[in-house]
Structures are given as C-alpha cells and as structure tokens.
C-alpha positions, 0 to 999 in steps of 0.5 A: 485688796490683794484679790482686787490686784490679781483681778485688775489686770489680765495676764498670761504666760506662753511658752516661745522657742528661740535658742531654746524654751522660754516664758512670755508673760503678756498683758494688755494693761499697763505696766504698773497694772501688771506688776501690781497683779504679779505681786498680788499673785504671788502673795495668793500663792504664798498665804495659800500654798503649802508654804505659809507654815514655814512663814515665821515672825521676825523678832529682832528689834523694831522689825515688822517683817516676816521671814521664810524659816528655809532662807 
C-alpha cells in the first residue's frame, strides 16, 4: 500500500532563487495525490533508513502509537 502511494503521484523538488535558495516541489496530480505520496515517502524513508532502530513502542495505556526515542 505505501509503495502504491509514493507511485500514485509523480513529483519533484527544484531549487528556485529569490532572496535566497529555496525548494519547490511540483506535481502534475492533484493535490491529495500528492500529499498522500509525500506521506508514503516519508515513511519509506523512516522504515528503511537508519532511523528505524530508534523507533520504539509506546507503552503508556491504551496507546498504539509509536514514538522516536531521540524526541
């Protein structure tokens, strides 16, 4: 499902000068397709970087999240 998102809608990032350097990102799907990859992306990045062993399970009550142990 998450590679079905990043796949769903093309993007790219271009580097733009105004008062200074700044990054653009661009799509030619709609907005909610591009949110959605960006999200997708992001958690490829999370669950298959280096950043995944300091992903821990939160245990206070009748939480099903996860947090990061560095925040």
């Amino acid at each position: 499902m998450i590679n079905d998102q990043v796949r769903a809608a093309p993007r790219w990032r271009e580097l733009t000068w105004g008062e200074g350097p700044q990054v653009r990102a661009h799509s030619p799907a709609d907005l909610i397709a591009t949110a959605r990859a960006e999200i997708a992306q992001q958690a490829v990045d999370l669950f298959g970087g280096p950043g995944i062993a300091e992903l821990r399970a939160c245990h206070a009550p009748d939480c099903g999240c996860t947090s990061s142990s560095g925040a």
